[in-house]
N, C-alpha and C positions, 0 to 999 in steps of 0.2 A: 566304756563308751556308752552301752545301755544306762548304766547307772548316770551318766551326765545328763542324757536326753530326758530322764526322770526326772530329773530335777529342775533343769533348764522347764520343764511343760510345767512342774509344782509351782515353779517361780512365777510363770507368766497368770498360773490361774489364779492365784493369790493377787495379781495386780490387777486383774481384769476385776476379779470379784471388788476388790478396793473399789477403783474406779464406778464400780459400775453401783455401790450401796451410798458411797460418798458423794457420789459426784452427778452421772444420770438419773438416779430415783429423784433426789433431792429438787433436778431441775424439771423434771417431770410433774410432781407433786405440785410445785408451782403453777406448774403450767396449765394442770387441770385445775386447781384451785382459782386461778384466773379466769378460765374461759367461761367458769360460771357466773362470773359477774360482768352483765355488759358495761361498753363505756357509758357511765350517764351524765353525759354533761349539759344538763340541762335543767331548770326550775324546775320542772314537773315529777322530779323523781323521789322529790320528798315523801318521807310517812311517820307520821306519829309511832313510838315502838307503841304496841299492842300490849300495854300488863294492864293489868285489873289495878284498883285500890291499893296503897301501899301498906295496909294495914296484914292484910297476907303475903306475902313478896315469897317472890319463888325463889328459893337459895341457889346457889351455883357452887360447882365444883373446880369455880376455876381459879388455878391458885399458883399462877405463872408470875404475879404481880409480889415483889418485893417489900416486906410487910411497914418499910416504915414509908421510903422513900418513892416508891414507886416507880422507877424505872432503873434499870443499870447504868451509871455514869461509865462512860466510854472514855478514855487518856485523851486531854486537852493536846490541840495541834498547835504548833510553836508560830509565836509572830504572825503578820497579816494581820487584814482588815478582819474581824471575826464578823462586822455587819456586813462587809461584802461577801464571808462566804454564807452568811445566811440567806443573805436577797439570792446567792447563784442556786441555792438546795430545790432540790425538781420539787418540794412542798409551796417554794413562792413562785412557782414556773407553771402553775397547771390552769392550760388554756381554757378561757370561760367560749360561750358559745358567740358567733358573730353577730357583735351590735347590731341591728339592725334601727333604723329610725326610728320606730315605737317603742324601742326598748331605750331610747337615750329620750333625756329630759326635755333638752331642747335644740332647735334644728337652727341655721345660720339663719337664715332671712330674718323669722321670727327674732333672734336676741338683736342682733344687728339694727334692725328698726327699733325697735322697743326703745334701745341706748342711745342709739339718734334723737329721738323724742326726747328721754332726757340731759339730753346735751346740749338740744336746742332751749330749754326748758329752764337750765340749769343760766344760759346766755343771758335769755332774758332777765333773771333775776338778776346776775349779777350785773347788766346796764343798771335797771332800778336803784339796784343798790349804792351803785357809784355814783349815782347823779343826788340821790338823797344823803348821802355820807356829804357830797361838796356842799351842798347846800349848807348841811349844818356843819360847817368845817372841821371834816371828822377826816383824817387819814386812812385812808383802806390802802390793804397791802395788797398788789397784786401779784398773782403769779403765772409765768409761764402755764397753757393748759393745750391740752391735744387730746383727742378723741382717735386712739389706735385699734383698728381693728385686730392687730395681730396682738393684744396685750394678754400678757400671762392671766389675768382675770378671767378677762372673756376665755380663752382657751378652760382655764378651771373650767368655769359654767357650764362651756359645749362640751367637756370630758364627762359632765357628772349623768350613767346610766343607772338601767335597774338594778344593777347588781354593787357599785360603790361610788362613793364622789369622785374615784378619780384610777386611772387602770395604773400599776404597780410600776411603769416607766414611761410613764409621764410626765416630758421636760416641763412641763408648765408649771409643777407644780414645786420644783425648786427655785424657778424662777419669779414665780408668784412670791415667795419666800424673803429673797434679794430685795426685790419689791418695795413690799413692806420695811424691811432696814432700812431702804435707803431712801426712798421716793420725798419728794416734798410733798408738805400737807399745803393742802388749798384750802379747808375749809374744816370746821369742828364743830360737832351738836351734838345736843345729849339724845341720846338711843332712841326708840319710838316708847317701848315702855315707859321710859322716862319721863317721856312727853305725855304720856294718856294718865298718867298722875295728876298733870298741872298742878305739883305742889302740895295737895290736898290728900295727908297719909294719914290714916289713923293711929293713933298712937295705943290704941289699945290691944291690936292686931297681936297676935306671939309670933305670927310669921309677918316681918315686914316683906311690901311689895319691893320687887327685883328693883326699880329703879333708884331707890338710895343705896347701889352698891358703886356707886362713881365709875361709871363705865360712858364712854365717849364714843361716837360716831367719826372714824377721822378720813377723809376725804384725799386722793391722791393725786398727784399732776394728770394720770392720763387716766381719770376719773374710777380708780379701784376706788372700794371701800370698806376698810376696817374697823373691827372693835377694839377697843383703845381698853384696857384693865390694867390701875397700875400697881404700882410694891405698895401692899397695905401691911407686910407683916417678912420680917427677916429669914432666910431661908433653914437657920439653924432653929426657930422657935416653934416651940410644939401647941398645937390648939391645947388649953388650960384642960382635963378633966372635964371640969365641973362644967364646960358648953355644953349647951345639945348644937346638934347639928346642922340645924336651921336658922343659929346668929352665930355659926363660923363667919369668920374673915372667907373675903374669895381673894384667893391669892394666884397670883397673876402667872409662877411658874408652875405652877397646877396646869395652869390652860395652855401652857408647852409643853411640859413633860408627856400631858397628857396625848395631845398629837402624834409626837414620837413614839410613843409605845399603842398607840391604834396602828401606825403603820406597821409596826414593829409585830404587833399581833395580824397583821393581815386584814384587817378589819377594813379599813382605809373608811371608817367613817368620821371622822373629825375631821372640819373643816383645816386648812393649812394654817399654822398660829405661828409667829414669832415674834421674838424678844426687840426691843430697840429702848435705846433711849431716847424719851420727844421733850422739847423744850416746850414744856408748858406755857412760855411767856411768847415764844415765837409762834408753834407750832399749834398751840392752841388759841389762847388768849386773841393774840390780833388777826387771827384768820377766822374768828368766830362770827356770826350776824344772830348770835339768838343776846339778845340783852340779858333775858336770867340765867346767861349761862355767865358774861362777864360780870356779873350782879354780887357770883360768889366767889371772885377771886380777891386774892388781901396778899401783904405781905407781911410774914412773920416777924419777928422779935430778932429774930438770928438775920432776918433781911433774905430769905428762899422767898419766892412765889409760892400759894400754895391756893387750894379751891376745896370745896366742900359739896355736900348732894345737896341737892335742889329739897328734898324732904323736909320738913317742919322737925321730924323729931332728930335730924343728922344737921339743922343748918346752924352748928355751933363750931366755933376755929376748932375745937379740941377731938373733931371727927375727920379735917381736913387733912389730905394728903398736902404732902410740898415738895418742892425740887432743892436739888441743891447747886447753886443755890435756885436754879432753872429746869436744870436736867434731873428728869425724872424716871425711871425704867418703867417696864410693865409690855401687856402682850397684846398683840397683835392677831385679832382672829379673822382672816379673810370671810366676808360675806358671803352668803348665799343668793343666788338669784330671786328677784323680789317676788315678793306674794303674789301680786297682780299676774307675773310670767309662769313663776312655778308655782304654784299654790300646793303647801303644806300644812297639813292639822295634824295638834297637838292632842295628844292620847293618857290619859291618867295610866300608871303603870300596876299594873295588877299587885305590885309586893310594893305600892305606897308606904309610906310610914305618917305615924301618926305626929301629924304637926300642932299634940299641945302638949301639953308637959306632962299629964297623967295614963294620956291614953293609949290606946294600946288596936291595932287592924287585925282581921279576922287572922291571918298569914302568920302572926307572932303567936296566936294559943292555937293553931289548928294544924295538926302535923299533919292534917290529907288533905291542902286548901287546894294542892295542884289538882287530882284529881277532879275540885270542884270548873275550875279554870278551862282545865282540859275538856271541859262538856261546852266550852261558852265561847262562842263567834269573837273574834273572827282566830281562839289557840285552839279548835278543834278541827284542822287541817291547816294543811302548808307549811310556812316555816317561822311563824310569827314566834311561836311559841322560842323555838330553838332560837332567833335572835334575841329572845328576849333574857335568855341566860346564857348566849354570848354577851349582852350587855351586864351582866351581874358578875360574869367574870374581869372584864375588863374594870367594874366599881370596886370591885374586892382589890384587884392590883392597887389600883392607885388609892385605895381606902375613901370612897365617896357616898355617904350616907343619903346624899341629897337629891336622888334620882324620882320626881316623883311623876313627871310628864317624859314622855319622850316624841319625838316629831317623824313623820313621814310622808315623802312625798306624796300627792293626791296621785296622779300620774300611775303611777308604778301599783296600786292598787295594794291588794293586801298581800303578796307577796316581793314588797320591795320591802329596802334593806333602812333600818331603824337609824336617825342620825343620832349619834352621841355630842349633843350639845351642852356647854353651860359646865366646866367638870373644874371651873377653879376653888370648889369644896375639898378637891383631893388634897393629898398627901399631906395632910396635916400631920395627925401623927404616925410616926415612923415604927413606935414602939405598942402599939397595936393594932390587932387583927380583927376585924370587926366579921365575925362569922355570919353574923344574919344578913351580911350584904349577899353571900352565897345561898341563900334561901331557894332564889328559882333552881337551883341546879341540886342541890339537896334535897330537895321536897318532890322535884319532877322525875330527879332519875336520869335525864335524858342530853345529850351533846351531838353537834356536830363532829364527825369523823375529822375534816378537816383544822377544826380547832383544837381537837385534842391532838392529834399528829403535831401541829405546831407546836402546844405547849410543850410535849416533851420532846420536841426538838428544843427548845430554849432552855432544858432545865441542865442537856448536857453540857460538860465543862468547855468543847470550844463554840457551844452559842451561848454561853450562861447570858439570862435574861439581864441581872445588872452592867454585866458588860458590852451585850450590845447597845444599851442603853444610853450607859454612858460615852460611847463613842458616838452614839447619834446625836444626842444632846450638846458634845461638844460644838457640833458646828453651829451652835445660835452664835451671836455675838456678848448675849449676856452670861454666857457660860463662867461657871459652872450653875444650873439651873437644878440639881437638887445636890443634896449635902450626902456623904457615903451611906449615912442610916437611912436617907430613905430607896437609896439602890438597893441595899443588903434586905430592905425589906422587901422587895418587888421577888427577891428569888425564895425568899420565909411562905410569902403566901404562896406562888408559884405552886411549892408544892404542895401546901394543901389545898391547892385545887384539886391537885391529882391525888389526894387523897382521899378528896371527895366520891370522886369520879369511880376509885377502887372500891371504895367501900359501894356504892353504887352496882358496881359488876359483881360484886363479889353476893349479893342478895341478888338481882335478877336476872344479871347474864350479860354478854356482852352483846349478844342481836338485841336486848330488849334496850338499852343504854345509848349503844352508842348508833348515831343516824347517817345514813351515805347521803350525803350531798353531794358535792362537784367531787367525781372520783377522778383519778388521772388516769387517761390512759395508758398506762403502764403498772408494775408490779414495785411497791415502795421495797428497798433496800433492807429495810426494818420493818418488822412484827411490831404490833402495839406491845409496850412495854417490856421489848426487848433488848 
């Protein structure tokens, strides 16, 4: 009987001590390790990490990071949406602080008048217009028009705060989406850049001006207004070598993919873009009032409608896009609220590139330029810097050379959030990695905690980033909007971002690296690269 109570007490100590090394220390440890960081949800918690010059870099001993791939791939979960379980992961759940009116762009009254005006504005020209077309016995097409205040546009506009253009379940913006598919066009003009050319390009220029890239202003029944870019180049063709990067085609599934995977990265700055086909001859052609816009339309040899840019050194048939023999694809990038209302300026990007053929920015021969950067208003405090290689990650995905301005709201000061405009340079080719797009994040050292969490959430097998991708993408209507090479290549770079990022901790450490911004409150499920 003694010898059983012995054993029976050996048993239980043996499971207590289990218990209690497995199971309580473990959530203990946690728990202190937590309390020392408060919740910071808020702008102000930003800091530059504090290293010297990279020229001395303080090595680290941390050596948890897997030496090729960087993180440990976890067993892929069977079937289901894999984009729905990624938007449900408490990494796309973590509550920003509460809007407040100064912190959002714009307030109702103000957009609401503003659009009145031009509604009323928009009236009167089109009486003018009518009574001048009868005159010279011109047909003008009219269209059904309504001025809605509850329209998925306006809702964008009033979404767009300090922190992104649009909060992560926000019905407007699928429905902005729809929108653009389907809405009838009222009216088509070429862009405002296009306009402050008047025609008048230098031909000697090695960067042409933006406006001979055939992009349209196209106007919608309940008065949206989109950017019209259309197929200049087939989705399986690769940009030739021997381009430089500044007379690439902009190719119009660029500026959707592109969309899809800023959401996709959390970023949510790219305006909302989608795919349609428009009927050049209906949709452009007779709803247009600018004459040198209908000045450049012709019909081909095969009998398509086609049009050309307004530029002297583009205004030849053999640069003309065409329909077939009408219907023509290309993307749709919902606009921004006007200059007048929001006012935005545009920012040269400190890791520019050199737009002539020989030359070469301080950035490409100077391995410590960040450090120069880091001393210079407005990347020596805040978060400017850190978006600025969130935006070099998101060029490096989609492989986009041509980043040389970026814009931000005046509004939001120098802590709002960089928009990623203008991105139909990307995904040319599939079959390289263009590492000096990663420059800011190489040369700085430095990431948002929040971006790096997401990325190696995406890099595991059931969010793999081509996969989510691809199932976002599906739902345009021009799907399928990139070819397998260039999904398979989104998850190639993928990880050498993170291997960037390694190598990065692995010389200064991970307090000096990597930076808290919006923490959750809570304790994440996962260790960094575990």
């Amino acid at each position: 009987m003694r010898r059983d109570r012995l054993f029976l007490a050996a048993t239980l100590t043996a499971v207590f001590s289990a218990d209690l090394y497995f199971i309580l220390l473990p959530k203990l440890r946690s728990i202190s390790q937590g309390s020392g960081h408060s919740c910071s949800c808020g702008p102000h918690n930003l800091s530059l990490p504090r290293q010297g010059g990279l020229a001395t870099p303080r090595l680290s001993n941390w050596t948890s990071v897997p030496p090729e791939e960087g993180v440990i791939l976890e067993p892929a979960d069977a079937g289901g949406s894999k984009l729905e379980r990624l938007f449900a992961d408490p990494l796309y759940n973590i509550q920003i602080p509460v809007v407040g009116p100064e912190e959002r762009l714009l307030q109702v009254e103000q957009l609401m008048e503003y659009y009145r005006k031009k509604v009323s504005r928009w009236e009167r020209h089109m009486k003018i217009y009518s009574e001048a077309a009868a005159i010279s016995n011109i047909t003008v097409t009219e269209h059904e028009v309504s001025f809605d205040p509850d329209a998925s546009w306006l809702k964008f506009h009033l979404g767009i705060n300090r922190y992104a253009l649009y909060s992560r379940d926000d019905p407007a913006v699928p429905q902005l989406l729809k929108d653009m598919q389907n809405m009838a066009v009222i009216s088509a003009d070429y862009t405002q850049d296009e306009k402050a050319l008047k025609g008048a390009c230098d031909c000697s220029q090695v960067v042409k001006p933006s406006g001979h890239h055939l992009k349209l202003a196209l106007k919608m029944r309940n008065f949206a207004k989109a950017m019209f870019k259309p197929m200049r180049q087939q989705r399986d063709v690769e940009t030739p070598e021997d381009f430089f990067y500044f007379v690439d085609f902009q190719r119009h599934n660029a500026e959707i993919a592109a969309f899809h995977l800023d959401r996709i990265l959390d970023f949510r700055r790219v305006p909302p873009v989608a795919g349609r086909l428009v009927n050049v001859s209906g949709e452009v052609l007779q709803v247009t009032h600018n004459e040198d816009l209908r000045a450049v339309f012709f019909t081909s040899p095969a009998n398509n409608t086609c049009f050309f840019a307004k530029c002297l050194y583009v205004c030849k048939t053999e640069y003309a896009v065409c329909g077939s023999p009408d219907l023509l694809e290309g993307s749709l990038s919902a606009y921004l609220p006007g200059l007048s209302i929001a006012p935005r300026i545009s920012i040269p990007n400190p890791w520019i590139r050199s737009y002539t053929f020989t030359g070469r920015e301080e950035w490409e021969v100077n391995p410590f330029y960040c450090d120069t950067i880091k001393q210079m208003y407005p990347y020596n405090s805040g978060n400017r810097l850190l978006n600025i290689i969130d935006m070099s990650i998101f060029d490096f995905l989609i492989g986009n050379m041509d980043r040389h301005h970026y814009e931000i709201f005046t509004k939001f000061g120098d802590e709002g959030f960089l928009l990623h405009l203008d991105n139909a340079r990307g995904f040319g080719r599939h079959s390289q990695d263009e590492m000096s797009i990663l420059a800011p994040l190489s040369q700085c050292c430095m990431i948002k905690r929040s971006t790096l969490l997401r990325l190696q959430l995406l890099v595991r097998p059931e969010y793999r980033l081509s996969d989510v991708m691809r199932e976002s993408l599906d739902a345009d209507p021009l799907r399928p909007i990139l070819t397998e090479p260039h999904l398979s290549a989104l998850d190639r770079r993928l990880q050498k971002v993170l291997r960037a990022v390694q190598r990065c901790i692995r010389r200064l450490g991970e307090d000096e690296v990597i930076t808290n911004d919006f923490e959750p409150c809570f304790i994440f499920s996962f260790q960094l690269w575990s």
